[in-house]
C-alpha positions as CSV (number, residue, x, y, z in Angstrom):
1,X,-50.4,45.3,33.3
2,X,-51.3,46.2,29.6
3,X,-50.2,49.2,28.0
4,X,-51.8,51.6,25.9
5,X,-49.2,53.9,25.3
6,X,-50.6,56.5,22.9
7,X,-52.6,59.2,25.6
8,X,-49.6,61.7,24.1
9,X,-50.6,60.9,20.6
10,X,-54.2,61.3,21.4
11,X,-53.9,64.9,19.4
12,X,-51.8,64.2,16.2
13,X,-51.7,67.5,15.2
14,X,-49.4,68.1,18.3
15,X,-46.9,66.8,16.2
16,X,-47.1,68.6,13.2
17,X,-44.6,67.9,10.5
18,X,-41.9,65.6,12.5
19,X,-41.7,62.7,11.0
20,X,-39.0,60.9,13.4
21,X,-40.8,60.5,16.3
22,X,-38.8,58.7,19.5
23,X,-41.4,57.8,21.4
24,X,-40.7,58.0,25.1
25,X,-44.6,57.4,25.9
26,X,-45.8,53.7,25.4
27,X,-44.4,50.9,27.7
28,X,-44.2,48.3,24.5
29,X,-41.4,46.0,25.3
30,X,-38.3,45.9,22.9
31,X,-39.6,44.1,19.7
32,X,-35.7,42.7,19.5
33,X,-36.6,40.5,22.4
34,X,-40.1,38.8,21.5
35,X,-39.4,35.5,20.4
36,X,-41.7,35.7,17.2
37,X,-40.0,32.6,15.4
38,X,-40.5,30.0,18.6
39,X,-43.9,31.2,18.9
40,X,-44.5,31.1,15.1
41,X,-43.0,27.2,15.3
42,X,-45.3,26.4,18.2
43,X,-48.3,27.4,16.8
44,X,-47.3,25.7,13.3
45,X,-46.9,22.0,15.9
46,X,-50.2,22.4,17.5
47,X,-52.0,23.2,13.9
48,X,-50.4,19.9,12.5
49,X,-50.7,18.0,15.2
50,X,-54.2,15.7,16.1
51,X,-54.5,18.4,18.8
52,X,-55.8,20.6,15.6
53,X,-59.0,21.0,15.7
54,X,-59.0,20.8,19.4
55,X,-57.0,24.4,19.4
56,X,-59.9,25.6,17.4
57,X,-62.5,24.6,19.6
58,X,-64.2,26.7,22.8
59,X,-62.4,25.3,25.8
60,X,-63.1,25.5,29.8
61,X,-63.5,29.4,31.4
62,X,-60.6,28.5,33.6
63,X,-57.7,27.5,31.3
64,X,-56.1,24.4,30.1
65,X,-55.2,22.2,33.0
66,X,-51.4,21.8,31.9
67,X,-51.3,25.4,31.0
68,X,-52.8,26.2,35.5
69,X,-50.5,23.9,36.2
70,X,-47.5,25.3,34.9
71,X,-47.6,28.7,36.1
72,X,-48.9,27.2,39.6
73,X,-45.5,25.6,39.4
74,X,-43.9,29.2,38.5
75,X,-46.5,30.6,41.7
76,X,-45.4,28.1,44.7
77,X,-41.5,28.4,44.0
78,X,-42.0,32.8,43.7
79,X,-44.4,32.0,46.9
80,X,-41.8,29.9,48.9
81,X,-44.9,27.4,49.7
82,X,-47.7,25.5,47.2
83,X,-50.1,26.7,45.0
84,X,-52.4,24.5,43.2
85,X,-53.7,24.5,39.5
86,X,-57.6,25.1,41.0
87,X,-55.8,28.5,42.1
88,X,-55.1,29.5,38.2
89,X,-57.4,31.4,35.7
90,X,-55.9,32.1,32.1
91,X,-56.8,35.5,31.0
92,X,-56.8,37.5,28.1
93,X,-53.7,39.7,30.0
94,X,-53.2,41.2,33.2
95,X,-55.8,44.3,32.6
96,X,-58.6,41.4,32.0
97,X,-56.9,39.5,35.5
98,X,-58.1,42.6,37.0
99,X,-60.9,43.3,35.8
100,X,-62.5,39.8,36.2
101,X,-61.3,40.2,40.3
102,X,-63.3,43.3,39.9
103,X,-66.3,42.2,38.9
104,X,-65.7,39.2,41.0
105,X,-65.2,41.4,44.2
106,X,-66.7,45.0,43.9
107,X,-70.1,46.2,44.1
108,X,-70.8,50.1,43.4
109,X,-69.6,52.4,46.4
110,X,-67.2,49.8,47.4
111,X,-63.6,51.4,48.7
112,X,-60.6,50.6,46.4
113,X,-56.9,51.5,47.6
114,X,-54.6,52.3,45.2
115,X,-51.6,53.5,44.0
116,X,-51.0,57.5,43.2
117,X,-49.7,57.9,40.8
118,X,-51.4,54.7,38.8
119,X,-51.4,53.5,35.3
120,X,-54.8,54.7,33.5
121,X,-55.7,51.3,32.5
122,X,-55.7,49.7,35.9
123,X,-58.0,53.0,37.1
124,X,-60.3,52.9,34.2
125,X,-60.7,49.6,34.5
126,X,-61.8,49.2,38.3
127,X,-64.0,52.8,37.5
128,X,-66.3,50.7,35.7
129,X,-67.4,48.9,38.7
130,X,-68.1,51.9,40.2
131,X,-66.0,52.1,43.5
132,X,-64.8,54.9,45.4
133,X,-61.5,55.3,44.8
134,X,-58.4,55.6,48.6
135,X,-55.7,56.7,46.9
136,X,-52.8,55.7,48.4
137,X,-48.8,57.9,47.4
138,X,-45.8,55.7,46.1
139,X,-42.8,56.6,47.1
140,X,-39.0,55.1,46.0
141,X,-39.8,52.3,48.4
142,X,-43.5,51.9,46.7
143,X,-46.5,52.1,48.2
144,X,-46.7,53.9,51.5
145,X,-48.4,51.2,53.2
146,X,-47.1,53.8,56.6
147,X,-50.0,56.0,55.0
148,X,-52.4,53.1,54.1
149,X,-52.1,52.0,58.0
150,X,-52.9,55.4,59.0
151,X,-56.4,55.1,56.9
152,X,-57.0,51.8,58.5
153,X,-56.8,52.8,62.1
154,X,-58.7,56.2,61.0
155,X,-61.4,54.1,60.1
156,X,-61.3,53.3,56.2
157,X,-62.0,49.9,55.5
158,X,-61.1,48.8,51.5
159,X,-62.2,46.1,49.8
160,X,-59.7,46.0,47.8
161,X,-55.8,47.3,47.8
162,X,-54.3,47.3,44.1
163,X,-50.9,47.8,43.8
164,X,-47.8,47.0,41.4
165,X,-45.2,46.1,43.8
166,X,-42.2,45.5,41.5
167,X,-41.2,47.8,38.9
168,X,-43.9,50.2,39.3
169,X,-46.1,51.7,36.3
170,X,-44.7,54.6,36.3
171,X,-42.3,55.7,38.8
172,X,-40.3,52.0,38.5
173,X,-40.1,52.2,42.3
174,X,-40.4,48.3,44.2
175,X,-42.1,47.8,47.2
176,X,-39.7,47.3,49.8
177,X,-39.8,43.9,51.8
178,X,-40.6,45.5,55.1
179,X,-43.7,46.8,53.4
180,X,-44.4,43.8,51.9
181,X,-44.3,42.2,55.1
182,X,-46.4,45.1,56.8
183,X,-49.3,45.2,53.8
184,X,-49.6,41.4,54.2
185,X,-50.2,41.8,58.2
186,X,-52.7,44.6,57.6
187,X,-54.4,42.7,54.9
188,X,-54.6,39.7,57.7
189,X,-56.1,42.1,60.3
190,X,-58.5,44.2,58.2
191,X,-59.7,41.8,56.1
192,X,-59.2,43.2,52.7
193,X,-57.8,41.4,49.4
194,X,-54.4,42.7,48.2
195,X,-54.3,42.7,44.2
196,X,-50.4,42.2,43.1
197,X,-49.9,43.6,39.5
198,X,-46.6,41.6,38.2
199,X,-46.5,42.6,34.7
200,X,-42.6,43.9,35.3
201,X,-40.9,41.3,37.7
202,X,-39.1,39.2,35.1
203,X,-37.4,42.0,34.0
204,X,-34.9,43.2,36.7
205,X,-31.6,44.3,35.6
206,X,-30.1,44.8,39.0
207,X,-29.9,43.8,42.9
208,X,-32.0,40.6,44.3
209,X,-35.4,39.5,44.1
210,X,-37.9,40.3,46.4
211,X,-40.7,37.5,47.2
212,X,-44.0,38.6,46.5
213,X,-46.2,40.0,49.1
214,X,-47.9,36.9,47.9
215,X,-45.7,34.7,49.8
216,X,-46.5,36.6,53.5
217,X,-50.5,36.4,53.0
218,X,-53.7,34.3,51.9
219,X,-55.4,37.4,51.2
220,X,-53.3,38.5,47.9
221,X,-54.2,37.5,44.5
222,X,-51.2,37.7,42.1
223,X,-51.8,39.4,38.3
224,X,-49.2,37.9,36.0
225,X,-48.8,38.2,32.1
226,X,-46.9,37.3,29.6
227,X,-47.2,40.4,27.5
228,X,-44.1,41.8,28.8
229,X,-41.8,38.8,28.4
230,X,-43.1,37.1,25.0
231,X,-45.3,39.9,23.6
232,X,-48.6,41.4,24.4
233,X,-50.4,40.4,20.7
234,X,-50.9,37.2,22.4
235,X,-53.4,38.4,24.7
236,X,-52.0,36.2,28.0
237,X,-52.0,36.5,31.1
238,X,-53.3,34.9,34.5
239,X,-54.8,35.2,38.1
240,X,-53.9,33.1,40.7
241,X,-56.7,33.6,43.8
242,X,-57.1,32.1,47.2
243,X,-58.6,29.1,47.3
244,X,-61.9,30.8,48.5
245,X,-62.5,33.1,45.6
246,X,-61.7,30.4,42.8
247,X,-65.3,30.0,42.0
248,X,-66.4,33.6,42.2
249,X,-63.4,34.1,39.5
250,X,-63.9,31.7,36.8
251,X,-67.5,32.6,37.3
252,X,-66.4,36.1,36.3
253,X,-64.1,35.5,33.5
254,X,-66.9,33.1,31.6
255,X,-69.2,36.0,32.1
256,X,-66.2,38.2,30.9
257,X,-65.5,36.2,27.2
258,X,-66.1,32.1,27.7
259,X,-62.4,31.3,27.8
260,X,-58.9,33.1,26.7
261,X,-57.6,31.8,23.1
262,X,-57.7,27.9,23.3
263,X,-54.8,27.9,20.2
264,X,-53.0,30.2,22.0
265,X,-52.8,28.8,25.4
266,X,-51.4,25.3,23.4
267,X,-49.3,27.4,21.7
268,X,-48.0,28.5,25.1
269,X,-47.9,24.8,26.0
270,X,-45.5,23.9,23.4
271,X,-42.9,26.7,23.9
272,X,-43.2,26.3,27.7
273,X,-42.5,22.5,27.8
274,X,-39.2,22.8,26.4
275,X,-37.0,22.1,29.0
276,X,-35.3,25.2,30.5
277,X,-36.4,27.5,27.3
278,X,-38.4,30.3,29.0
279,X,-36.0,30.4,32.0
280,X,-33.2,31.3,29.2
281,X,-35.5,33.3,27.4
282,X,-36.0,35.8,30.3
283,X,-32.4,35.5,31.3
284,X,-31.7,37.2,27.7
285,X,-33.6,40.5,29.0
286,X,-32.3,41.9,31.8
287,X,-29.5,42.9,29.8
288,X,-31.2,44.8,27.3
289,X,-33.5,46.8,29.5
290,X,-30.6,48.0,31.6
291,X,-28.5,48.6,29.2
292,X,-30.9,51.2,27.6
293,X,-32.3,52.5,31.4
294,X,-28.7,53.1,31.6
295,X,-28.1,54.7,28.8
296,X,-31.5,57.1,28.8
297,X,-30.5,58.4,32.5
298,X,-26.8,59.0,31.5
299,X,-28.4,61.0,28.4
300,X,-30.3,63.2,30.6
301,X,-28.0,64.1,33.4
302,X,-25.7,65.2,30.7
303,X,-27.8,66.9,28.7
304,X,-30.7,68.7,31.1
305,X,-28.9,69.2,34.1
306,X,-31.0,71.9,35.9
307,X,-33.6,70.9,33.7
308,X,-34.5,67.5,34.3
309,X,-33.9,64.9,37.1
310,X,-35.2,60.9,36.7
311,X,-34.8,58.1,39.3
312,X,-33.0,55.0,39.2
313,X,-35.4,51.7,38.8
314,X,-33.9,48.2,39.5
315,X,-35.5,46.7,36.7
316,X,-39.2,47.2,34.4
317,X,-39.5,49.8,31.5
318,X,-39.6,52.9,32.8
319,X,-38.1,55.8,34.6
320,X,-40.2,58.7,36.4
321,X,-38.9,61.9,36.0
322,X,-39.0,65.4,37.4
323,X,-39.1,68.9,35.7
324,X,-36.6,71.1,38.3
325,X,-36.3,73.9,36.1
326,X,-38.3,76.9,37.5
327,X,-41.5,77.6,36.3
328,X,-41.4,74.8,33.7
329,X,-44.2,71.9,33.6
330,X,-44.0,68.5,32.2
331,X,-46.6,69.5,29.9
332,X,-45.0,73.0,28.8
333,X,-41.9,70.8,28.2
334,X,-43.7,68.3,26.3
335,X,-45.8,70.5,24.0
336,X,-42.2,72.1,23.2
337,X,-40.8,68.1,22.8
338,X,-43.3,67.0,20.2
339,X,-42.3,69.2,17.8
340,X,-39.1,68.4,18.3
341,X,-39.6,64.8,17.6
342,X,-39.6,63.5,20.9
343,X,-42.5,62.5,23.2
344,X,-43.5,60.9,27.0
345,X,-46.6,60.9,29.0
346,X,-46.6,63.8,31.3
347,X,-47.0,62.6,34.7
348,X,-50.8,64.0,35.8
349,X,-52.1,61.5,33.8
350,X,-51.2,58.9,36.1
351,X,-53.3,61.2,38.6
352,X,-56.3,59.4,40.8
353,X,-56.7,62.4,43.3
354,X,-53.1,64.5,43.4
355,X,-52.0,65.5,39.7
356,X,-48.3,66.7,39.9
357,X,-47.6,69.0,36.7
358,X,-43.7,68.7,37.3
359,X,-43.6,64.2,36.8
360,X,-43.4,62.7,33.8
361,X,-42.9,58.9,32.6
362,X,-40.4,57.9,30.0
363,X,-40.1,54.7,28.8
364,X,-36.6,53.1,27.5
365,X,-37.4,49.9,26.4
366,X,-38.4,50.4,22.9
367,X,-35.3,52.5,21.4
368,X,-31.5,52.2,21.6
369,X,-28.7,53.7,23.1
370,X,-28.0,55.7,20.3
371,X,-32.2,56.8,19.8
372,X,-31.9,57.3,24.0
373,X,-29.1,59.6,23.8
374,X,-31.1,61.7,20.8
375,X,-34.1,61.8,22.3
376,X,-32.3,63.7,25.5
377,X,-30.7,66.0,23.2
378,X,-34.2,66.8,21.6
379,X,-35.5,67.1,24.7
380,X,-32.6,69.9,25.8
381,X,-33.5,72.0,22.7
382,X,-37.5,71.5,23.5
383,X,-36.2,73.2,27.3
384,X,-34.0,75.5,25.8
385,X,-37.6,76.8,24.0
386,X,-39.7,76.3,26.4
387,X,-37.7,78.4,28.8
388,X,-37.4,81.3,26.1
389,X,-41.0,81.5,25.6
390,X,-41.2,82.3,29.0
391,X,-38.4,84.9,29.4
C-alpha cells in the first residue's frame, strides 16, 4: 500500500532546531534501489518511438492489454492456477486498487473487517465509503482469522475482509499458511470478499514464500504495486478481481480518473519485456532490506535494553516495537526522540478501535547501517530523558 510517512512531522515545531533528522517514520523504500536510469531509458524509447503520441493519448479504464497480461502472468504462477488479463485493472497504486474495490463493493453502513493495528491510508480510505468498521487484532502469525471466525459464527457478516497478509504495515508480521487456508474457507462459507494488500511480498529477506491466500479462494482480490519495488513517483499499481466483479471494477476506476498514466504503463512495458530484468531486479533487494532490519534490531537490543523491545519480520520495511520501560509511552519517548534528531510513528496511530500507547513502527529501509545504529543511540539518550523527567 502507499505511504505517507510524515503523520510525525505533521507538527514541525516538534523538531525544533535538529537539523539531522533520521527518520524512522515513512515506509519510502531505499532510493539506492529504484532503478531511475532503466526507467529514465524506457520512457526516452517509447517518446521516440511511432508509439509517441500514442503514450500521450487517453487510453482504456482497464489498462493496456500487454501491460493485464503481464502481471496476469505474474498472478497465475503466485496463484498456482490461471488468471486471465480480463481479471487485471492498472491503477494509480495500491491505495487507488482499494479504493476503486471500495467504491465498487461498499454501500454506507456496510461491515468492513480489518486489520488492528492498520496503516492510516488503507482506513481513511475505506471511511469514505462510509462502512462500519470489524476490527480484527494481528498477531506474529497476522490476522487472527481464530478471532474473525468467532465473529462469524456470533453472527457478523462483512462485506469485506482487508488485510496485508505478507509483511504487514506495521507490525511486519505474515499471515501464516494455516490461516491463509482457514480465511479462504470462511470467505467460501460466509460469502465475503477477502482484499489481499501485497505492497511488501517481493521484498523478503528470509525463510520461503507463502502462496497467497489468493491461491486457496475465488473470493480474494489481490492489491499489487509497484511502488515498493521500482518506486512509488510512478503512480502503479493493479487489482486483479474475480471474474464476477471485473465489470463493477473498471466501472469504478473510469469513474475514479479515466485510466492510470498511458506513458507510464508503456514505460512499464518496455522495462518489463526485457527478458529476465525485473526478476533480477527484485533479486537485488532482499539483501538490502535485511541487511539494514538486521542492523536496526541489533542497534536496539544493545543500546535500549529494558527500554525497548522490536520483533523480527521475514521481510517488508518495517519493524513494530514495544516501549517495556515502566511508565514510559511511545509518545513520551518520541516527543523526547525528535529533539534528539530521531523520529517513528507511534503505534496508536495505526489504531481502528484499540490504540496501544506502548507500540511504535520504525521503518529501516531508508537509512544505513551506520544511520540505524545512530538513530538507536539517539533514541537511548531520548529514554535516558524521558525517564528523568519522570523521576
Amino acid at each position: 500500500m502507499g505511504e505517507v510517512g510524515t503523520w510525525v512531522m505533521r507538527d514541525p515545531l516538534r523538531l525544533g532546531d535538529v537539523s539531522d533528522v533520521i527518520s524512522l517514520a515513512g515506509g519510502l523504500p531505499a532510493g539506492e534501489t529504484l532503478p531511475a536510469a532503466e526507467i529514465g531509458e524506457a520512457v526516452m524509447r517509447v517518446t521516440t518511438s511511432r508509439l509517441a503520441t500514442t503514450a500521450l493519448q487517453y487510453s482504456a479504464a482497464e489498462g493496456l492489454p500487454v501491460l493485464r497480461a503481464w502481471i496476469a502472468g505474474r498472478a497465475s504462477l503466485q496463484r498456482g492456477r490461471s488468471v486471465a488479463a480480463s481479471q487485471v485493472v492498472v491503477t494509480a497504486g495500491g491505495l487507488q486498487g482499494l479504493d476503486v474495490i471500495a467504491r465498487a463493493l461498499l454501500d454506507p453502513g456496510d461491515l468492513v473487517a480489518i486489520d488492528e493495528p492498520v496503516f492510516p491510508g488503507s482506513l481513511h480510505c475505506l471511511e469514505m465509503y462510509q462502512p462500519e468498521f470489524l476490527s480484527i487484532p494481528v498477531d506474529d502469525d497476522g490476522l487472527d482469522v481464530d478471532a474473525l471466525a468467532e465473529r462469524l459464527e456470533g453472527g457478523l457478516r462483512p462485506k469485506l475482509v482487508y488485510t496485508v497478509a505478507t509483511f504487514h504495515n506495521p507490525t511486519g508480521a505474515t499471515l501464516s499458511d494455516v490461516r491463509r487456508r482457514k480465511l479462504a474457507d470462511l470467505a467460501e462459507r460466509y460469502g465475503f470478499v477477502v482484499a489481499e494488500d501485497e505492497p511488501y511480498t517481493a521484498l523478503r529477506f528470509r525463510g520461503d514464500p507463502v502462496p497467497p491466500v489468493a491461491a486457496y479462494s475465488d473470493h480474494v482480490i489481490t492489491i499489487g504495486s509497484f511502488s515498493k519495488t521500482l518506486g512509488p513517483g510512478l503512480r502503479a499499481g493493479w487489482v486483479v478481481v474475480p471474474p464476477a466483479l471485473a465489470d463493477a471494477v473498471v466501472r469504478a476506476k473510469r469513474w475514479s480518473d479515466l485510466h492510470t498514466s498511458t506513458l507510464m504503463q508503456y514505460a512499464l512495458v518496455e522495462l518489463l519485456g526485457r527478458d529476465a530484468w525485473f526478476d533480477e531486479h527484485l533479486a537485488r533487494l532482499p539483501g538490502v532490506y535485511g541487511q539494514r532490519c538486521a542492523a536496526l534490531r541489533a542497534a536496539v537490543a544493545a543500546h535500549l535494553p529494558g527500554v525497548l523491545e522490536v520483533n523480527d519480520p521475514a521481510g517488508g520495511l518495517f519493524v513494530w516495537g514495544r516501549v517495556v520501560a515502566p511508565g514510559l509511552s511511545a509518545d513520551d519517548l518520541l516527543d523526547a526522540a525528535v529533539r534528539r534528531g530521531v523520529s517513528y510513528v507511534s503505534g496508536p496511530q495505526f489504531a481502528v478501535h484499540h490504540p496501544d500507547p506502548a507500540t511504535m513502527r520504525m521503518s529501516f529501509a531508508g537509512s544505513s547501517p551506520e544511520r540505524l545504529e545512530l538513530a538507536a543511540r539517539r533514541l537511548a539518550d531520548a529514554a535516558t530523558a524521558a525517564l528523568g523527567q519522570q523521576a
